[in-house]
C-alpha positions in Angstrom: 173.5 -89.5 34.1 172.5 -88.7 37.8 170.4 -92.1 39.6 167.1 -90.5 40.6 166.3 -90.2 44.3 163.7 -92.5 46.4 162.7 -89.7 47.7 161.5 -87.6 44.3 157.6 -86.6 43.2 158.5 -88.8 39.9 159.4 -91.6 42.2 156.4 -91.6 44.0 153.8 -90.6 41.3 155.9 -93.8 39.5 154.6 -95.7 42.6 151.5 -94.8 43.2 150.6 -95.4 39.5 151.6 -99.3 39.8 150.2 -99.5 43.3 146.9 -98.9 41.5 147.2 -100.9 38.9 149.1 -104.3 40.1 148.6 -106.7 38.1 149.2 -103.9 34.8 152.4 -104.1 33.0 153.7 -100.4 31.8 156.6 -99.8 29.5 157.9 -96.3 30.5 155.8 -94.6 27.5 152.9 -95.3 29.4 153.9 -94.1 32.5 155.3 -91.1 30.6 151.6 -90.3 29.1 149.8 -91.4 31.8 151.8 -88.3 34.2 151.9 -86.0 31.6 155.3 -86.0 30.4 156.2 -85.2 26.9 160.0 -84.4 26.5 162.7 -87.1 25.6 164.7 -86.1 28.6 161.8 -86.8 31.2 160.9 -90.2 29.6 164.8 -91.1 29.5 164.4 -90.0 33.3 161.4 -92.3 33.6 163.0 -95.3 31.6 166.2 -94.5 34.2 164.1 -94.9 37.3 162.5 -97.9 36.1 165.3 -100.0 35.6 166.5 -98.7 38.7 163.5 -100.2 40.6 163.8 -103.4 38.8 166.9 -104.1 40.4 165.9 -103.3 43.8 163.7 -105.8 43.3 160.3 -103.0 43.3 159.6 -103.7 40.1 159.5 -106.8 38.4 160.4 -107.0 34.3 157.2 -109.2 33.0 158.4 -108.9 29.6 161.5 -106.9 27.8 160.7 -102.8 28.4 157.5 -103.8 30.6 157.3 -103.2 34.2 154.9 -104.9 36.5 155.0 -103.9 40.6 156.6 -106.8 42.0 154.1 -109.5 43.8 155.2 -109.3 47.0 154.6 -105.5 47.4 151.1 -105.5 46.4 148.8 -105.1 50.1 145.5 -106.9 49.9 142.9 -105.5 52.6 139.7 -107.4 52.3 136.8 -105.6 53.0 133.2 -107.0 53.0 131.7 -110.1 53.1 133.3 -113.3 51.6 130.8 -115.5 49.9 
């Protein structure tokens, strides 16, 4: 099976979805419903890309089949006052 490019819409949507949610883990069911997909061959696509970002070190594996964004790409900006 093809690796999927850095550079595809599933990549980023993949992406975006943990940048939102970081401290969230997803299994790639989740991700799969939570972009819409419903056929075995874009969820094998998704499971694909997430093990693929787990071992560039993106991703991190919190538990077996759940994927958390890894700690050290999660931004902070503070905004506001600190009390």
């Amino acid at each position: 099976m093809q690796k999927p490019s850095n550079n595809s819409p599933l990549f980023k949507s993949i992406l975006t979805d943990f940048a939102n949610n970081p401290y969230v883990s997803f299994n790639y069911k989740q991700i799969a419903k939570r972009l819409g997909i419903k056929d075995q061959a874009g969820k094998m696509q998704i499971m694909n890309l997430l093990i693929s970002l787990a071992e560039q070190k993106i991703l991190v594996e919190s538990k077996r089949g759940k994927y958390q964004i890894h700690p050290s790409k999660i931004t902070i900006y503070g905004k506001g006052k600190s009390y």
